[in-house]
Structure formats: C-alpha cells, structure tokens
N, C-alpha and C positions, 0 to 999 in steps of 0.2 A: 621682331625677329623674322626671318626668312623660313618658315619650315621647310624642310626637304623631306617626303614619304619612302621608307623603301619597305614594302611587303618582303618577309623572309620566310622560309622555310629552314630544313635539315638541311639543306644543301652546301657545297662549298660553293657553287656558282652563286647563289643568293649573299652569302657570307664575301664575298670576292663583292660586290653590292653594295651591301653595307658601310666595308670600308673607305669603298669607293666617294659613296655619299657622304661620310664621315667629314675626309679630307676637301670635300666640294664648301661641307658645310663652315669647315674652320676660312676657306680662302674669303666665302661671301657671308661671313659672320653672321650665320644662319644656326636655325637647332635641328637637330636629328626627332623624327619620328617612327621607331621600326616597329610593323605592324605583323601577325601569321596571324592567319586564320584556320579554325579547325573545323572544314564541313563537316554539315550533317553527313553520319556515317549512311553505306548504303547497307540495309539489310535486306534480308530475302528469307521465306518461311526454315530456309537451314539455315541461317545466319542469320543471329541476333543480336546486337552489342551492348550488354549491361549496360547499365547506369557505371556502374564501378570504373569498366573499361574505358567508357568513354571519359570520366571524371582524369585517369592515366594520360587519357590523349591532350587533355586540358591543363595537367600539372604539367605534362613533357613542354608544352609550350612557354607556357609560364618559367619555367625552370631554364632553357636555349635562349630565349630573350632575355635573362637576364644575366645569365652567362656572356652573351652580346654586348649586352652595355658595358657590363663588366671591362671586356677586351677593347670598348672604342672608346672608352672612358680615358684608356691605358693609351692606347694608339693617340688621340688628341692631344693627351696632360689635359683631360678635365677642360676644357678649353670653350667645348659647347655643352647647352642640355644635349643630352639622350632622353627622350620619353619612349617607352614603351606600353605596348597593348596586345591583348588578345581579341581574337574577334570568332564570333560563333556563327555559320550558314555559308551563304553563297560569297566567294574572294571576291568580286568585282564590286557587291554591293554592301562591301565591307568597307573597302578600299573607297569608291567613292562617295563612303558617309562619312568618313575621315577628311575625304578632302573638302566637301560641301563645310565642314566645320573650320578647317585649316587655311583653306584658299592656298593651297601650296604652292611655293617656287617654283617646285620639280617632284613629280614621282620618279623614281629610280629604279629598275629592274634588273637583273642580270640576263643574260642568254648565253646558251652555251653550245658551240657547232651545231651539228643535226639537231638534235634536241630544242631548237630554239625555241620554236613555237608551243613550248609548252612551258610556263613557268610557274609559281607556288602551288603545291597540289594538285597538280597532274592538269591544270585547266590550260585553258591556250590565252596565248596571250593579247589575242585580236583584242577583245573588248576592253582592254585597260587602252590602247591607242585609241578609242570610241570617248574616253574622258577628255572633257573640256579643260585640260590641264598639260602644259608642257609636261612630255614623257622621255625621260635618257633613258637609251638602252647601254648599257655597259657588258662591253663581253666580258668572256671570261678569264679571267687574270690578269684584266686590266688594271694598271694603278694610274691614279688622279698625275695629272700634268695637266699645267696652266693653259687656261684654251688660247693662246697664241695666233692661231690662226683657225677663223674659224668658217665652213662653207657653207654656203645656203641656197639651196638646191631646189628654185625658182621655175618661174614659167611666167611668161607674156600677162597674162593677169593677175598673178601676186606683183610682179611692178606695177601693174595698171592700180593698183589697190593701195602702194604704197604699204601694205604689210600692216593695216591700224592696229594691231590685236597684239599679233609680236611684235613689231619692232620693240616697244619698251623694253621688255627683257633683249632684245637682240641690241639694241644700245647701254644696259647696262651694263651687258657682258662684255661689250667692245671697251668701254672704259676701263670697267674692274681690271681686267687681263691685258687692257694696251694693247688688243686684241686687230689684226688685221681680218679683213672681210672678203671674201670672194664670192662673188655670185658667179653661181654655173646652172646655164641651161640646153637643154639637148634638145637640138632638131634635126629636120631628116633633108632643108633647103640647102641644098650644097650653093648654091647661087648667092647667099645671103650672108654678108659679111658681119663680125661680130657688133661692129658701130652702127650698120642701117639694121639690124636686130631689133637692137635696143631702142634705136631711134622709132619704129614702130608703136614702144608703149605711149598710149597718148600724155600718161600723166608724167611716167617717172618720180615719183612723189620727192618732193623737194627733203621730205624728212628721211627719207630710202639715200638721199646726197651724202644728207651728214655722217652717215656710214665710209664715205671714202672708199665705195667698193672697186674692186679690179672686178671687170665685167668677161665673164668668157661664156662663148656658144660651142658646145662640140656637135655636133656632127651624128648620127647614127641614129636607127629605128629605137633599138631598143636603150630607156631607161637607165636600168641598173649597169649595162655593158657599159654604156658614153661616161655615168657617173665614175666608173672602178676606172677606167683608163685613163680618167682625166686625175684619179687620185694615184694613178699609177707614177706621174710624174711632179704630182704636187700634193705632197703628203700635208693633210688637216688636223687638229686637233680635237675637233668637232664638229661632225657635218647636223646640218640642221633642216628637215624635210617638211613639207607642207600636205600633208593627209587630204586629199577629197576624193570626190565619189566615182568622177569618171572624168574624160578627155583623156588624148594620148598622151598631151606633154606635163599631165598634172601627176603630183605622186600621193595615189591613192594609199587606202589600209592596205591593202596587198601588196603594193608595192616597196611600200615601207617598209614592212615586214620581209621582204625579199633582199632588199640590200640590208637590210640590220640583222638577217640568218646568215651573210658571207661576210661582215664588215669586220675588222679587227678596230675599228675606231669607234668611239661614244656616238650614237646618232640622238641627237633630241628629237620628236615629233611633236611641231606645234600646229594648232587648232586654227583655222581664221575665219 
C-alpha cells in the first residue's frame, strides 16, 4: 500500500486536508494515515495543567480523529484503510517518527491565506518541508482533481541531475493520471532562447526524456513573480518545487513557502 500522512488538528483547513488525501488515496490505491498531536502543555508558576486536563486534551483528540475516520470512511465507501493515531511532544518529531516507520508516498498539509505559515498547533510549517519526504501543500478548500497536467519548477541543475530521487514518483504520476509535464525555469538572460537554455544542461538525463516534457524559460528576477505569470496563462494541476539551500535560480524552503502562502494550486515539495 501507498501511505499518505496528513497531520490534523480542529481546524477546517486541516479537515479540507484530510479529504483532500482521502480522494488522492482512493485514485493511487493508497491508505490513509491521520495523525494530531498534543504538545506538551506550556505552564508557568500561575499556570498549571492537571493531569485531568491534560488527560481532556488527549480524549478531545482521540474522540475528532475518530469522528474523522468516521466522515472519510463515508466520503470513500470504505474503499481505503483509514488508520488513526495520537501523538504526545513536539508535531514535527511526531510526524517524522511516523514517517521513518511508514516511508510515505506523501505528507499532506493544508494552508490557509495569511495564516499559512502556521499549521497543526500553532507551529510553523518550515520544518515539515526539512523531511526527506514528498510534501503537498493543499489550500484551503481545495478538492482533489486528477493531476492532468502537472509543473516542475526546475533550474539548470536539477536537469543536469536528471532528477535521480524524484523522478520515480514524478513518472508514476505521469502514468497514473495520463499526466502531461511541463518544466518551467526562470531567468533573468533576455538573450537566451528557451532551446539554447536547455541545451546548456550538459546531461539532460535521458530518463527526464521519457517525461515528454514541454520545456519553457520565462524571463524575470524574481522567482515566485515568473512562476505566477507563467501559471497565469497556463493553469496546472500540480506544481511540483525542488527545495535547496541557496543559488538565485534554485527554489529554496523560503521560497517554497512563498509561493505555497499565495498558490490556489496543490504544490508538492520534493527533496533531491
């Protein structure tokens, strides 16, 4: 089976998440895993949280996540597992002891406008994109459509790389879904035509071929702006970003996070 992870909270953007994953999991005959976790409470010499209270905070959990399965159980027809869990301490090192066990498909999150950057219990969401694991970000109120066409949002040396790490998942997906591919990369050489671009990587990896990608360079300093204009005219089904640490034309954690706080589309962030 495929796991798919989605950490939830009370929220409806988390709950918008779940189903989201739900319907991914029935298209790639996958199981659902939904995870909350309840930090350690903060106290301070006026504030101190019984045992009682906190054992409340722990039944309230127990109690929504299965109310959860309950409703995706209904949403499916029973069609995948649902497994459910709780988890006690810190969300990130909850989340990736789940997946260290799981090897997941995909973690799943939701985001939601301004608010983004903060997801299950008030923590931010940087360091789940730090896991060595494909991450979808699903906005809020998104529902699942077949990824159709899907982007990947490249630079001069993820072709040079051939992409070893993801491609697999990024050629599953293209099968499963019949799935067209576009690679888009943004520079600032106005001189530099989109075929002698590409002609530039030395490798072009023969397995990045079998993709059948439509190749486009846009144009522009910044990033996020070249990506949103270029979806401005050629709407994705899911764009798919490459996380590192620095270079202009590479799409860091901040960056990522920058276009997946304005995106109305699922961004996956894979690791290479």
């Amino acid at each position: 089976m495929r796991p798919i992870i989605v950490p939830v909270n009370f929220s409806e953007c988390a709950a918008c998440a779940a189903r989201y994953a739900s319907d991914l999991a029935v298209a790639i005959e996958g199981e659902l895993h939904l995870i909350s976790v309840v930090e350690y409470p903060f106290t301070s010499p006026d504030l101190v949280l019984s045992e009682d209270v906190y054992g409340v905070m722990l039944d309230s959990a127990n109690i929504y996540l299965k109310e959860m399965q309950t409703e995706l159980q209904r949403h499916t027809g029973n069609s995948i597992p649902i497994h459910i869990s709780v988890g006690v301490g810190n969300v990130f090192a909850q989340v990736e002891q789940l997946c260290q066990t799981l090897n997941p498909y995909a973690i799943v999150i939701g985001s939601s406008g301004p608010t983004f950057e903060k997801f299950i219990a008030g923590s931010h969401i940087g360091p789940l994109l730090r896991l060595p694991y494909p991450v979808l970000i699903v906005p809020e109120r998104t529902t699942f459509n077949s990824f159709r066409n899907i982007l990947l949002a490249c630079d001069i040396t993820d072709l040079d790389s051939g992409l070893p790490h993801s491609f697999p998942l990024i050629q599953e997906l293209r099968k499963r879904f019949n799935a067209t591919i576009d690679v888009v990369t943004v520079g600032d050489n106005h001189s530099v035509t989109n075929e002698e671009f590409y002609l530039q990587s030395k490798t072009w990896q023969d397995h990045l071929r079998q993709l059948q990608p439509r190749l486009h360079m846009i144009q522009g300093k910044n990033i996020e702006e070249g990506l949103f204009h270029y979806l401005a005219d050629n709407p994705a089904d899911l764009v798919v970003v490459f996380p590192k640490k620095h270079n202009f034309l590479e799409f860091h954690t901040r960056q990522s996070k920058k276009i997946a706080k304005h995106s109305t589309i699922p961004i996956m962030s894979m690791h290479e």
